[in-house]
VMD Tcl script that builds the backbone (N, CA, C; Angstrom):
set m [mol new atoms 369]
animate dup $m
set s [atomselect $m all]
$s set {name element resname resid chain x y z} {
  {N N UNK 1 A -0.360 -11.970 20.120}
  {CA C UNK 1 A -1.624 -11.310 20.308}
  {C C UNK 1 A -2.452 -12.153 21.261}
  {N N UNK 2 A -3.208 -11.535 21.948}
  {CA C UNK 2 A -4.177 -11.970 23.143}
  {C C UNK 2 A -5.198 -12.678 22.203}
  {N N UNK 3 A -5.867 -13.314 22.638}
  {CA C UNK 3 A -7.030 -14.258 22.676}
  {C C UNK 3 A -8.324 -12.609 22.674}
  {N N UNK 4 A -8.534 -11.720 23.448}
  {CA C UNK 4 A -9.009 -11.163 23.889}
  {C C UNK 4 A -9.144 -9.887 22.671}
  {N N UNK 5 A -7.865 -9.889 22.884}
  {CA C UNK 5 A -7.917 -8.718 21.527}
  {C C UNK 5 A -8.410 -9.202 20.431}
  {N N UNK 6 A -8.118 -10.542 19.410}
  {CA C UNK 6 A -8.973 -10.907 18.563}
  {C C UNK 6 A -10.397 -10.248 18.727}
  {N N UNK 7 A -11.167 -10.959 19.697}
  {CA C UNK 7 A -12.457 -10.294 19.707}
  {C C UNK 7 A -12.817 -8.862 19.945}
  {N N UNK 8 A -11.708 -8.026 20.007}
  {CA C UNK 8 A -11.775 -6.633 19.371}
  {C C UNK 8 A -11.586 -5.970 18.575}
  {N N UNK 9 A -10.857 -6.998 17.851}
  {CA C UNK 9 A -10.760 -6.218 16.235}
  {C C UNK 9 A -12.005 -6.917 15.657}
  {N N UNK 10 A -12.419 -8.188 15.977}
  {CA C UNK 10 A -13.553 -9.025 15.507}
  {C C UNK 10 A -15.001 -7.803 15.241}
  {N N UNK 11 A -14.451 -7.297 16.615}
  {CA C UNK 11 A -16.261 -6.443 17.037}
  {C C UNK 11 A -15.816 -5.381 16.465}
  {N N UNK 12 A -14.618 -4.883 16.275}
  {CA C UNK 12 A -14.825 -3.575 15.383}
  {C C UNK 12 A -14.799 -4.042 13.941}
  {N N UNK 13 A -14.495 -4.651 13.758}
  {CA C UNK 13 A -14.597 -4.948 12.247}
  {C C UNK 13 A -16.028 -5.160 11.705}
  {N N UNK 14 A -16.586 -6.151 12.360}
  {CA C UNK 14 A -17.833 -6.331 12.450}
  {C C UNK 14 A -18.930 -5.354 11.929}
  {N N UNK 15 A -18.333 -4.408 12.156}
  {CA C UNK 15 A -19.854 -3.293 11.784}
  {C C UNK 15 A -19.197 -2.145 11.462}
  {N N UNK 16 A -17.760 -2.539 11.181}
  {CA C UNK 16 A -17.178 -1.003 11.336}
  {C C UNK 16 A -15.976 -1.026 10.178}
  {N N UNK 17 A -14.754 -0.224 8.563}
  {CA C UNK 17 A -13.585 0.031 7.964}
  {C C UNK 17 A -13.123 1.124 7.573}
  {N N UNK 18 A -12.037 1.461 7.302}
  {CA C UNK 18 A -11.630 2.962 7.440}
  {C C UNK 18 A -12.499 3.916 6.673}
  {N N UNK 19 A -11.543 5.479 6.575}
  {CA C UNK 19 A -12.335 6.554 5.848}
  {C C UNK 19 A -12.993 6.021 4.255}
  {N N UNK 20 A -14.239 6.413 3.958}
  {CA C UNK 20 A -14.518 6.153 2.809}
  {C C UNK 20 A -15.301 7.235 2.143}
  {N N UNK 21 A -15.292 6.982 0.170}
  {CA C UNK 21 A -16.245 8.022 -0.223}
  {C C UNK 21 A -17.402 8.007 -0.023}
  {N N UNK 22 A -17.531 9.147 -0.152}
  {CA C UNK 22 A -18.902 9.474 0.176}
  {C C UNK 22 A -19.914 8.764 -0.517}
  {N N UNK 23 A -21.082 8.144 0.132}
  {CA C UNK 23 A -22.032 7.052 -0.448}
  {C C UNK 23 A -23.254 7.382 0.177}
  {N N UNK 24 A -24.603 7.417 -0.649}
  {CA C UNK 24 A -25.716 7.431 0.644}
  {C C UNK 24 A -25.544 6.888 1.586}
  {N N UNK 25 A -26.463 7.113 2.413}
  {CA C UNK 25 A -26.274 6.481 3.562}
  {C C UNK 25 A -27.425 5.171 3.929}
  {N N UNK 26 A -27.071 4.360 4.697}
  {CA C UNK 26 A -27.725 2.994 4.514}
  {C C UNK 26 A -28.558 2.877 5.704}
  {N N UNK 27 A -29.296 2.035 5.848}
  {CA C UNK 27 A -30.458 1.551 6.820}
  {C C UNK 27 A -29.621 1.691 8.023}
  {N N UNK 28 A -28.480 0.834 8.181}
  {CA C UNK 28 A -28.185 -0.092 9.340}
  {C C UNK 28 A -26.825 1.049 9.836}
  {N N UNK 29 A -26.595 2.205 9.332}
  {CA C UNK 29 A -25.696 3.075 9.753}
  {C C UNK 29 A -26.152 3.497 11.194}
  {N N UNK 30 A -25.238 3.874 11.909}
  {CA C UNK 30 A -24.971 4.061 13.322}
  {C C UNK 30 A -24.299 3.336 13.885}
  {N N UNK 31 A -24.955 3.261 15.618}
  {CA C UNK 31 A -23.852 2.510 16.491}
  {C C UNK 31 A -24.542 1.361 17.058}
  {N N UNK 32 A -23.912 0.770 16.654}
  {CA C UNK 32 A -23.923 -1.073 17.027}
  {C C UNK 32 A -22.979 -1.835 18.278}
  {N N UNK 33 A -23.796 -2.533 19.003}
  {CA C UNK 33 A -23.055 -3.629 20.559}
  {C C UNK 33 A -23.086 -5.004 19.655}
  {N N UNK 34 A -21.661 -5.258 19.500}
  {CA C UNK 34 A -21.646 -6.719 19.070}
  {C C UNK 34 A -21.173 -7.580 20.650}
  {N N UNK 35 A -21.383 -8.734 20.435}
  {CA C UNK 35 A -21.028 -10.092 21.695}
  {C C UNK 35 A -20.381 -11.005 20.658}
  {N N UNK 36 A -19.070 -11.440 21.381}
  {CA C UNK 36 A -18.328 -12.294 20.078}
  {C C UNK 36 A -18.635 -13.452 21.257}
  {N N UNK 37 A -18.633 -14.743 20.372}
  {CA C UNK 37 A -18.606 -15.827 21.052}
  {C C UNK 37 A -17.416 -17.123 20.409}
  {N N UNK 38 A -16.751 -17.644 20.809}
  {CA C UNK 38 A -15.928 -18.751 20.082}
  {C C UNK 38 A -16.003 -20.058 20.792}
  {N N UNK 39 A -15.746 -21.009 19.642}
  {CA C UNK 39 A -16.590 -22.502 19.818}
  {C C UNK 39 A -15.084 -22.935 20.418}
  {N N UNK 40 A -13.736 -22.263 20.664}
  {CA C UNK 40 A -12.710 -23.144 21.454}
  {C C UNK 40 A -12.558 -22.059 22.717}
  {N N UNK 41 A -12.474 -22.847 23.946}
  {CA C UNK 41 A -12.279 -21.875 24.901}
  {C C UNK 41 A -10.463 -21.210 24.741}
  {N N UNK 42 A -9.962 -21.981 23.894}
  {CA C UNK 42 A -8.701 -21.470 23.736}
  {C C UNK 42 A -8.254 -20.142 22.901}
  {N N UNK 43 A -9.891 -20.003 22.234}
  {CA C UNK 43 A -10.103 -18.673 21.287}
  {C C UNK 43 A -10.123 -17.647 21.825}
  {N N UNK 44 A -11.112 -17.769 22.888}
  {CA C UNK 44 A -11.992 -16.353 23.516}
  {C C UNK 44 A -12.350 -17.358 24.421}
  {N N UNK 45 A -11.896 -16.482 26.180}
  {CA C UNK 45 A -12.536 -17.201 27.410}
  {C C UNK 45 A -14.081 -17.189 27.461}
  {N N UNK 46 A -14.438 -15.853 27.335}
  {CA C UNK 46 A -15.587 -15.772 27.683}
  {C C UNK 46 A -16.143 -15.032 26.460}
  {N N UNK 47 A -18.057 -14.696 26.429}
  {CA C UNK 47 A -18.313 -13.619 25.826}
  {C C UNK 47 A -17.762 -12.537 26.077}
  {N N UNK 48 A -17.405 -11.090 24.593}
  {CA C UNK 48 A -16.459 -10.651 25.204}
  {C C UNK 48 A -17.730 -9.162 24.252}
  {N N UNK 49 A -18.103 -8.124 24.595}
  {CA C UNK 49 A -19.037 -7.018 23.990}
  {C C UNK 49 A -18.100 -5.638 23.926}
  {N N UNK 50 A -18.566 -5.581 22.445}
  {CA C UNK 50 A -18.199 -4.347 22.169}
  {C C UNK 50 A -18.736 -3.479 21.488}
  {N N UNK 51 A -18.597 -2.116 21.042}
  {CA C UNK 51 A -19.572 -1.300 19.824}
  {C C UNK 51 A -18.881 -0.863 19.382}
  {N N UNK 52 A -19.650 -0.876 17.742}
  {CA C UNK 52 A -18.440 -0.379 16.342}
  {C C UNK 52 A -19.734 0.855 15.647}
  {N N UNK 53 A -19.580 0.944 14.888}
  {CA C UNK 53 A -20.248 2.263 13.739}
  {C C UNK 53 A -19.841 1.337 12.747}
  {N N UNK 54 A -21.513 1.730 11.683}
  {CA C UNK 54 A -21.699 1.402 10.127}
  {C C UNK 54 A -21.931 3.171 9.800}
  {N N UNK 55 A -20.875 3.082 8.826}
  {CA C UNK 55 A -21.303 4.377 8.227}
  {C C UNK 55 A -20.941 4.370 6.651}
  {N N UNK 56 A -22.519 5.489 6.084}
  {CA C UNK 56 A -22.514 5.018 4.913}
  {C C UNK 56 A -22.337 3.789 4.020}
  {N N UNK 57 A -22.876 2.448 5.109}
  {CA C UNK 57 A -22.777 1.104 4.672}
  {C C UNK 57 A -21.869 0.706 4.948}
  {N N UNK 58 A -20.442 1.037 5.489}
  {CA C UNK 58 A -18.970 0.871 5.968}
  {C C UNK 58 A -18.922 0.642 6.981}
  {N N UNK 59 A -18.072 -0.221 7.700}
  {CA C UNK 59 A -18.104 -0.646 8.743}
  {C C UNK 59 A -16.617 0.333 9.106}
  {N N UNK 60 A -16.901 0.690 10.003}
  {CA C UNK 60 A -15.382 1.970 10.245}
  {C C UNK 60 A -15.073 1.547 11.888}
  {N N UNK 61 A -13.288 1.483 11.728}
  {CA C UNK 61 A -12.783 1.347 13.346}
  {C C UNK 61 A -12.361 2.017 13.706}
  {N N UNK 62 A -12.965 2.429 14.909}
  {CA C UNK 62 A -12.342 3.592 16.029}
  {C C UNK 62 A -11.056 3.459 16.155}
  {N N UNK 63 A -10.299 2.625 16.528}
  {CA C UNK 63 A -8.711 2.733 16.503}
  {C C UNK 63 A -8.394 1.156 16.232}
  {N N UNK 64 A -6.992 1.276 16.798}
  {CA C UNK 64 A -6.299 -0.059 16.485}
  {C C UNK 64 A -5.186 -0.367 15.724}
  {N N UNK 65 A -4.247 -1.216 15.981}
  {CA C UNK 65 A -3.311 -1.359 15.006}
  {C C UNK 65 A -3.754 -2.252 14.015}
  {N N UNK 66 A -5.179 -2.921 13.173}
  {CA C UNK 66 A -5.353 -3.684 12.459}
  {C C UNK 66 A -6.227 -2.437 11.748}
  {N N UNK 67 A -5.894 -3.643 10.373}
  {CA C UNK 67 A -6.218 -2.936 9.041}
  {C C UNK 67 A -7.872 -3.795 9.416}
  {N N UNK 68 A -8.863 -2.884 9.002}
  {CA C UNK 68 A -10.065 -3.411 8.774}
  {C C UNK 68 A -10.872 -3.036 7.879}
  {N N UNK 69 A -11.418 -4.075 7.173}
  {CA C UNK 69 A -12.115 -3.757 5.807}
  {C C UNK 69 A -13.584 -4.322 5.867}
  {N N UNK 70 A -14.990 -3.912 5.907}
  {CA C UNK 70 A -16.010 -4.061 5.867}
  {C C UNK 70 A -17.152 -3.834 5.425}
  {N N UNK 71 A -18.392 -4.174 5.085}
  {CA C UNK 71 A -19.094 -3.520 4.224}
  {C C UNK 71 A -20.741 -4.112 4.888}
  {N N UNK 72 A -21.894 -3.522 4.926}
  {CA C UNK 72 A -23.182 -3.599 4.908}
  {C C UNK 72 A -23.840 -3.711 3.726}
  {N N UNK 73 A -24.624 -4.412 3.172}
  {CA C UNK 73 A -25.386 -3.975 1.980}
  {C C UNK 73 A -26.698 -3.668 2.106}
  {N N UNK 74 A -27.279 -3.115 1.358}
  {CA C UNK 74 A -28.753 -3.028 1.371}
  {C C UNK 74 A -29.900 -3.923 2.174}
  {N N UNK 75 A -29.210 -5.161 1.970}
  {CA C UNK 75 A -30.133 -6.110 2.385}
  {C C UNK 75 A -30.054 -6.814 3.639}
  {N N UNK 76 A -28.622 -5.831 4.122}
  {CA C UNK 76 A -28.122 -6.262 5.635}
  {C C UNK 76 A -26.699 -7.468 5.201}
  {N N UNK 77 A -26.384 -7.769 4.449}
  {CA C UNK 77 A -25.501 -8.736 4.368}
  {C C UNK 77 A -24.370 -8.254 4.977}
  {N N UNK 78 A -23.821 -8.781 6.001}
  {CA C UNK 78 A -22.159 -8.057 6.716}
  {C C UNK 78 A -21.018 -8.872 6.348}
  {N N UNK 79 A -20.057 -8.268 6.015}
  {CA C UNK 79 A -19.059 -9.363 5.219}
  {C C UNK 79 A -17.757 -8.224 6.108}
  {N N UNK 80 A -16.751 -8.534 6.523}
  {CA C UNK 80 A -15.820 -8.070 7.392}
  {C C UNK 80 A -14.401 -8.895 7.275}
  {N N UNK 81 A -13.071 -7.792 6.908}
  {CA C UNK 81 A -12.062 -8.642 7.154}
  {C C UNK 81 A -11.036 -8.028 8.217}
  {N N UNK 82 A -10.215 -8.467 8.654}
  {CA C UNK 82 A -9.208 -8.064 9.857}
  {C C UNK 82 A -7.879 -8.482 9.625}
  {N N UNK 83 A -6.977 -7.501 9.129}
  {CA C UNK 83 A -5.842 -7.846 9.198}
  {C C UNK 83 A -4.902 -7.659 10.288}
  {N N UNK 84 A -3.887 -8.163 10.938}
  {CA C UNK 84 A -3.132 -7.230 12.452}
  {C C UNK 84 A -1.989 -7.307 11.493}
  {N N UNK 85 A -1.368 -6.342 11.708}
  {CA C UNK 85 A 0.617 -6.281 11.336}
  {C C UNK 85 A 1.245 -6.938 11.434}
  {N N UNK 86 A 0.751 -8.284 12.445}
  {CA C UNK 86 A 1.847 -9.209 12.378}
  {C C UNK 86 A 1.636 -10.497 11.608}
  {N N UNK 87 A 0.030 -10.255 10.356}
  {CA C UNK 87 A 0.401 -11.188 9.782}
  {C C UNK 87 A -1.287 -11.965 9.621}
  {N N UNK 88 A -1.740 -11.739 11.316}
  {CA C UNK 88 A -2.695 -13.220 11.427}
  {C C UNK 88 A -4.063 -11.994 11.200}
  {N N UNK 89 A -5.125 -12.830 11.098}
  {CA C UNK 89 A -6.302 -12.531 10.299}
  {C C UNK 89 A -7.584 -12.929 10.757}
  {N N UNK 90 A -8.036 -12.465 10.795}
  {CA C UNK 90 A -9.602 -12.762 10.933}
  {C C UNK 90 A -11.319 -12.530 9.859}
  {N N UNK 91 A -11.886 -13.335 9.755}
  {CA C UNK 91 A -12.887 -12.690 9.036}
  {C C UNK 91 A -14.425 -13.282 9.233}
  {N N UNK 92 A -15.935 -12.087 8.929}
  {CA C UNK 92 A -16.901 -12.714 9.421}
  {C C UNK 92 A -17.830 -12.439 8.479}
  {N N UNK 93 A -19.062 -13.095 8.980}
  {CA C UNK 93 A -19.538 -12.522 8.044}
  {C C UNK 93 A -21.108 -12.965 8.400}
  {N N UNK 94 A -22.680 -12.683 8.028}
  {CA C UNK 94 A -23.625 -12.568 8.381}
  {C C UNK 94 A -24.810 -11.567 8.273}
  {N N UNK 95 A -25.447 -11.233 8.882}
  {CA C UNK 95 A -27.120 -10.777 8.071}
  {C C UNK 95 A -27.712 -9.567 9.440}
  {N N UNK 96 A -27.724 -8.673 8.914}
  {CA C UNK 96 A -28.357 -7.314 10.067}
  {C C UNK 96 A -29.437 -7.503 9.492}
  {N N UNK 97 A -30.701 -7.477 10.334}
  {CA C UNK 97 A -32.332 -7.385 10.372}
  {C C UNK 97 A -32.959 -5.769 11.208}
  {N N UNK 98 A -32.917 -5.217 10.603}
  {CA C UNK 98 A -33.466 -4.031 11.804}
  {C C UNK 98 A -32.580 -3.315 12.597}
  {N N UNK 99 A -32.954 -3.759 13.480}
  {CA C UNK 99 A -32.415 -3.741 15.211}
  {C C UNK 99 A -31.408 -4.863 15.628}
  {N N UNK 100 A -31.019 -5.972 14.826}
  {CA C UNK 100 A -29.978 -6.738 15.152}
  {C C UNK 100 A -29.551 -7.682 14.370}
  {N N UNK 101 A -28.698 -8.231 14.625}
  {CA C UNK 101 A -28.070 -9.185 13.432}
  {C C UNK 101 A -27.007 -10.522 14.315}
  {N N UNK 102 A -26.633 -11.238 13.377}
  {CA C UNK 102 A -26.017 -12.657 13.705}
  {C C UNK 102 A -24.935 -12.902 12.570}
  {N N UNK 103 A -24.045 -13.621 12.722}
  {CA C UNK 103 A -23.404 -13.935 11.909}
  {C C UNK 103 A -22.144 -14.973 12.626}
  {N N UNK 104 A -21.448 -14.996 11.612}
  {CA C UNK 104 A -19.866 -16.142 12.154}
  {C C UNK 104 A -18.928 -15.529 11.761}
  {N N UNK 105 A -17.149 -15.945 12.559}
  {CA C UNK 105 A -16.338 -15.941 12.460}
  {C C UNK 105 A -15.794 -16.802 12.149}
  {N N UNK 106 A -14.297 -16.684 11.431}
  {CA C UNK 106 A -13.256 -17.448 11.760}
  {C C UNK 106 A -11.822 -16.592 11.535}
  {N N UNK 107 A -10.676 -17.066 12.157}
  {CA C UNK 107 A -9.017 -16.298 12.291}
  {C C UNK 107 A -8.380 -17.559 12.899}
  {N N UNK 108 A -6.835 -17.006 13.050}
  {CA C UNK 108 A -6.142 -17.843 13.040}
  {C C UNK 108 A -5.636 -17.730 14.499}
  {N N UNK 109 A -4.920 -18.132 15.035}
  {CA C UNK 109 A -4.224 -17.643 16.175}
  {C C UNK 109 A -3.069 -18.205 16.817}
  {N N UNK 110 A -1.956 -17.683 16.246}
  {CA C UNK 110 A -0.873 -19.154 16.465}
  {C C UNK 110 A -0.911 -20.125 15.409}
  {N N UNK 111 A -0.934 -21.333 15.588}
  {CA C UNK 111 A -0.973 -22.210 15.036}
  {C C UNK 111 A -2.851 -23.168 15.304}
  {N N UNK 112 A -3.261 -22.286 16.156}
  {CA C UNK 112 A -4.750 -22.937 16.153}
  {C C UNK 112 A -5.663 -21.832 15.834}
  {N N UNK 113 A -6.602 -22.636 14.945}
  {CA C UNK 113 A -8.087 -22.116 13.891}
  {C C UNK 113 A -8.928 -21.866 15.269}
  {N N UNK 114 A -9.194 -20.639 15.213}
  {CA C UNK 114 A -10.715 -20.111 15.895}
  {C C UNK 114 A -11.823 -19.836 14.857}
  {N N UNK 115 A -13.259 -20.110 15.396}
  {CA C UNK 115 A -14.317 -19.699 15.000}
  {C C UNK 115 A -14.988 -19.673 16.030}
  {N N UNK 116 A -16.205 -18.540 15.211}
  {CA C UNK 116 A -17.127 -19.027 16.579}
  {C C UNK 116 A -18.357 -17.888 15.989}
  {N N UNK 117 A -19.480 -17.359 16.764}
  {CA C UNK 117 A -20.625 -16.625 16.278}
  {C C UNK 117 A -20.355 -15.154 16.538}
  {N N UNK 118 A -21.522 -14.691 16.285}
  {CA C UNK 118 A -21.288 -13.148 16.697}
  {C C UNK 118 A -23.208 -12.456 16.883}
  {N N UNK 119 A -23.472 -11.435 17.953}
  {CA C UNK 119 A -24.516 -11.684 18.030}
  {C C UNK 119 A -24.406 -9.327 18.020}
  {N N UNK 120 A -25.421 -9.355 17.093}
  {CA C UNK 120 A -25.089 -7.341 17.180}
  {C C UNK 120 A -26.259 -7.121 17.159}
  {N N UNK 121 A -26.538 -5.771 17.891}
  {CA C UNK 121 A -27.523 -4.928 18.717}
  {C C UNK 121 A -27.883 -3.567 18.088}
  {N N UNK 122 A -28.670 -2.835 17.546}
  {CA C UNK 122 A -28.175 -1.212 17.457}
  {C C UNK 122 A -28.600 -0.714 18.593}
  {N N UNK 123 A -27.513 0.667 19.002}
  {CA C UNK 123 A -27.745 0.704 20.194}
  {C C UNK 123 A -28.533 2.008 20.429}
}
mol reanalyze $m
mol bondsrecalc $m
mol representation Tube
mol addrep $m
């Protein structure tokens, strides 16, 4: 797996996990621009932006071959996991305010640990 792609399952996960039941619907639902950032350049070259959907407090992914599991709470808390098929993983987690939010990562990649921040927008 790319370096690159991480930070696309990162950003969909981020705000976004599959079909779910039906639940009110939450503050921070809609569409969200996340910016992933990682503290090794061997993680992620650059900032890398993308947009996911919170719905009904769920963080749901447009496509992909990774399993993604996520959740919003009431109070904005974002907690996100990322599985790919072949094994390696990612997960984040952090605080929506309004109109935007912050939080951290970390996954594996190979044999070297990435982390790094995450910075989301509603759009």
């Amino acid at each position: 797996m790319t370096i690159s792609r991480w930070g696309v399952y990162l950003a969909i996960g981020l705000c976004v996990g599959g079909a779910s039941v039906a639940h009110a619907s939450s503050n921070y639902d809609g569409s969200w621009s996340v910016s992933v950032h990682s503290k090794l350049a061997k993680c992620e070259n650059a900032t890398a932006y993308y947009s996911f959907r919170v719905e009904n407090g769920k963080v749901v992914a447009a496509s992909g071959d990774a399993t993604v599991s996520g959740r919003v709470t009431e109070s904005g808390q974002v907690t996100v996991s990322i599985r790919h098929s072949d094994g390696h993983g990612a997960s984040g987690s952090g605080h929506l305010n309004g109109a935007k939010g912050t939080g951290t990562w970390r996954g594996q990649r190979s044999a070297i640990l990435c982390s790094g921040n995450w910075e989301a927008q509603r759009m």
